[in-house]
C-alpha positions in Angstrom: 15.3 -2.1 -6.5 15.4 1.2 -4.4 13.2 3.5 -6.6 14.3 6.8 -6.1 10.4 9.7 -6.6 10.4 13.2 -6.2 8.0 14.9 -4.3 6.0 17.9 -5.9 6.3 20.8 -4.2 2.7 23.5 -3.5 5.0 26.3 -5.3 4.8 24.0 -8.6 1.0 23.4 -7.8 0.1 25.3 -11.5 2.5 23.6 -13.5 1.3 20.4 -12.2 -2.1 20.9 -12.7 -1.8 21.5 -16.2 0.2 18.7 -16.8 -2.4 16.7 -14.8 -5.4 18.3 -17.6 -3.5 17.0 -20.5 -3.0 13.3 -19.3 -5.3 10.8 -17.1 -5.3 11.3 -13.7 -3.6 7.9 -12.6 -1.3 6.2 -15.9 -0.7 3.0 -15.4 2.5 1.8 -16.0 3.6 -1.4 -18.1 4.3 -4.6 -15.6 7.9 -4.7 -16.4 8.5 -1.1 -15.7 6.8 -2.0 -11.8 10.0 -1.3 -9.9 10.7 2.4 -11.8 6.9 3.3 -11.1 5.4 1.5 -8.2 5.5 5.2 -6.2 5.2 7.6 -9.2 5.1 10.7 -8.2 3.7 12.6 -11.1 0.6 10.4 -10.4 0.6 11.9 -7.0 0.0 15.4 -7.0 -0.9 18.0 -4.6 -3.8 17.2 -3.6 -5.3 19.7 -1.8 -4.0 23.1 -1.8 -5.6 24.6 1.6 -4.1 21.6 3.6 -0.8 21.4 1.6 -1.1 17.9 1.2 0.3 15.7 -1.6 -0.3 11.9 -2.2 1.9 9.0 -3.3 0.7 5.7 -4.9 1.8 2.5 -4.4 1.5 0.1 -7.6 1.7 -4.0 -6.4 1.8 -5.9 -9.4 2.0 -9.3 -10.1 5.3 -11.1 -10.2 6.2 -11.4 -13.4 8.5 -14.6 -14.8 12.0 -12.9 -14.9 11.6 -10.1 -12.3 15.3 -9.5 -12.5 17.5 -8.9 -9.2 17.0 -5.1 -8.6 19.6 -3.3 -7.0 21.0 -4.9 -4.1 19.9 -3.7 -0.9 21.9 -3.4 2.0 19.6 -3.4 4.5 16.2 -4.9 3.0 13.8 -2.4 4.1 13.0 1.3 2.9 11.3 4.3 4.6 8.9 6.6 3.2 10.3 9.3 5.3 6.8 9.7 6.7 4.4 8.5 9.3 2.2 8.7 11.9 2.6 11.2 14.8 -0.8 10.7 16.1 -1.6 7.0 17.4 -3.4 4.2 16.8 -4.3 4.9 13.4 -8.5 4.1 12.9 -9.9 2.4 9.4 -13.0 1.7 7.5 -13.5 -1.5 5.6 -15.9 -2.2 2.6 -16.1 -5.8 2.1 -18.2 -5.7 -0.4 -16.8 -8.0 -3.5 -17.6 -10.4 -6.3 -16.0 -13.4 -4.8 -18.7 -14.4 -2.2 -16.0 -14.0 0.5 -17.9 -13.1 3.8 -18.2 -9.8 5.6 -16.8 -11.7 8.6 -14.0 -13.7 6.3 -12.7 -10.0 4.5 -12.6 -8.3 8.3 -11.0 -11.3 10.1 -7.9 -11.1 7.4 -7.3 -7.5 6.8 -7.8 -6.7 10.8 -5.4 -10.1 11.6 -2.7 -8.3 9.1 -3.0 -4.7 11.1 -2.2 -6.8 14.3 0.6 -8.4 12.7 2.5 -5.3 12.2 0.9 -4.2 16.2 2.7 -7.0 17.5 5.9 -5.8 15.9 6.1 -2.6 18.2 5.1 -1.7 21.4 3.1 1.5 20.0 -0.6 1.0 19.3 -0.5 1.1 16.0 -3.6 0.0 14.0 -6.7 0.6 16.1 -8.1 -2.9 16.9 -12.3 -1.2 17.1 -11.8 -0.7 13.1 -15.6 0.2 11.2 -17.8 -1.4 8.4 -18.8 0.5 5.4 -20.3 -0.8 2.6 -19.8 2.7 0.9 -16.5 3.6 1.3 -14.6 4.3 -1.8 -10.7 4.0 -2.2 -8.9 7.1 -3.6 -11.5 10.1 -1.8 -9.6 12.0 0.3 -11.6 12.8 3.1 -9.5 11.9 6.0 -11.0 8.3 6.7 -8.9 5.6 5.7 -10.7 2.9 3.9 -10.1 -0.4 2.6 -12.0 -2.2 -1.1 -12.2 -3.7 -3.5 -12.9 -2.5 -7.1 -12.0 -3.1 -10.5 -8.5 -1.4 -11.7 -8.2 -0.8 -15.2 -5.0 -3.2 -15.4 -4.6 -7.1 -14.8 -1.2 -6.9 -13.8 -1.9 -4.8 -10.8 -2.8 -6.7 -7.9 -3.9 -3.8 -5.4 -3.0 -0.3 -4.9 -2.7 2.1 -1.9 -2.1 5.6 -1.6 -0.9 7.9 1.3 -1.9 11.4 1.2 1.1 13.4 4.0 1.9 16.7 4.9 5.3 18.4 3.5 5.8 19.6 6.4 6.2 17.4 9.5 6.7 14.7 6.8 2.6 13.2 8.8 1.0 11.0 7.4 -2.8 11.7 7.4 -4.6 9.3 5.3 -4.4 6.1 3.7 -6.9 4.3 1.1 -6.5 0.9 -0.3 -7.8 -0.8 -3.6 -7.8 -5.0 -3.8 -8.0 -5.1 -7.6 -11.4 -7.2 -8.1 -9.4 -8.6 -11.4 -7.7 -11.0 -9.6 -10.3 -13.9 -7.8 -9.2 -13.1 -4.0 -10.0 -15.9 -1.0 -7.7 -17.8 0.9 -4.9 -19.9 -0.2 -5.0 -22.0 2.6 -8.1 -23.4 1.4 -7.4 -22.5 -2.0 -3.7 -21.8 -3.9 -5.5 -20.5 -7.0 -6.5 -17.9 -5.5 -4.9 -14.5 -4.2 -4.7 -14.6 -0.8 -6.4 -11.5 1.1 -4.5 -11.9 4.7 -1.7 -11.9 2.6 -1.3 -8.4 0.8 -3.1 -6.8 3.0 -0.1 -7.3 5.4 1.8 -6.0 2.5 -0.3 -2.7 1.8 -0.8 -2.1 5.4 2.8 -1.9 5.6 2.9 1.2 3.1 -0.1 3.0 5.4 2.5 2.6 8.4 5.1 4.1 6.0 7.4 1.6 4.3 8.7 1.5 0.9 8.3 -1.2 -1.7 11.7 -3.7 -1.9 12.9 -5.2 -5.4 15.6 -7.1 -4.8 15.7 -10.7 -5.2 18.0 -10.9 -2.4 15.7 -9.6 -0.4 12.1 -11.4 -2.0 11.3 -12.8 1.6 10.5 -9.8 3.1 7.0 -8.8 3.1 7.7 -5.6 1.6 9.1 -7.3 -1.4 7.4 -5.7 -4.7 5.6 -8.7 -6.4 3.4 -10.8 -5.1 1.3 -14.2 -6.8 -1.3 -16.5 -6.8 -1.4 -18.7 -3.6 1.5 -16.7 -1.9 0.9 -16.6 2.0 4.7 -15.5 3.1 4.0 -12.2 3.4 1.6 -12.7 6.2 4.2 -13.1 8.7 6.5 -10.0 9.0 10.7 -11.0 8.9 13.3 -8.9 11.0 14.3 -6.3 8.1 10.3 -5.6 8.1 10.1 -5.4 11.7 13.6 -3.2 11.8 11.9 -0.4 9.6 9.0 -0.8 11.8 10.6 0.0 15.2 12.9 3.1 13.3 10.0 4.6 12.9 7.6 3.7 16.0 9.9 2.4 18.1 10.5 -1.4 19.5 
């Protein structure tokens, strides 16, 4: 389902920041309500008021049972309406997590799914030199954009990323990603009980480069598709509506 979010403008900046004081900073929304609020933009304020940037959140959840069909989509893919102007786009990993997966195991998948969306376009997308830091933190803005895992106050959500942008020139400027420690990650090659790493990450990286979630069920092969579940490895390999949006934005 396309989800339609408004974007908070710096001349609202006071307004917003009250309403910000009088609730949490980040509500999370029920798992049925996942396609209204996956991108909610009063969780994603202005961030920052010298740079004039503001921030959008992307909430995967776990598939429920009856996900429903969405709205149709015509043509399975949605841009953000931002992106990268400057090239290839550097990140920070923290592999630090409870699972006993390996500094070597958490890099090989999450750099393998930056290369998958590399190979979909002829720009240098994701640098391939990317850094280890066992202290970086998701959600700091602080131009550096880094990749965890950490516990997120709801079992439904499987990770979360957010892209801070510029209003004007529509540039994206940083991306952080959460791997919600809630859920026992691995691989589900070796093991289908498990949520498999290689696999959202290719998702989530997807929303750094600047794509949209998808909720239609006519569309659930994509890996862009909204939900995601134990085991699930299809979202590792990109299909053409993912690679379309790609190249619209960066070119074949």
């Amino acid at each position: 389902m396309r989800h339609k979010h408004l974007i908070v403008p710096v001349s609202v900046l006071m307004i917003l920041l009250v309403s910000v004081a009088a609730t949490a900073s980040i509500v999370i929304p029920a798992a049925d309500k996942a396609k209204e609020n996956a991108k909610a933009p009063e969780n994603s304020p202005v961030i920052d008021e010298r740079w004039g940037l503001e921030r959008v959140d992307f909430i995967h959840y776990a598939r429920p049972e009856n996900p429903g069909k969405g709205q149709k989509a015509a043509t399975c893919y949605k841009l953000l309406g931002v992106k990268w102007k400057t090239l290839p786009v550097s990140y920070v990993i923290n592999p630090s997590n409870p699972y006993n997966m390996s500094e070597g195991f958490v890099t090989g998948a999450v750099s393998a799914s930056a290369e998958t969306w590399d190979a979909a376009t002829s720009a240098e997308l994701f640098n391939d030199a990317y850094s280890v830091d066992y202290s970086a933190d998701y959600g700091v803005q602080n131009f550096v954009n880094a990749l965890a895992f950490g516990d997120y106050p709801d079992s439904g959500v499987i990770a979360v990323t957010s892209v801070w942008y510029t209003p004007v020139g529509k540039r994206i400027v940083e991306f952080d990603m959460l791997f919600n420690t809630r859920f026992a990650w691995g691989d589900a090659t070796a093991n289908p009980a498990v949520m498999d790493l290689q696999n959202i990450a290719t998702h989530e990286l997807g929303h750094a480069a600047g794509l949209d979630d998808i909720y239609s069920t006519s569309c659930s092969a994509v890996t862009m598709y909204g939900y995601s579940s134990y085991g699930e490895m299809s979202k590792r390999t990109l299909e053409q509506p993912d690679v379309t949006g790609l190249q619209r934005m960066y070119g074949p």
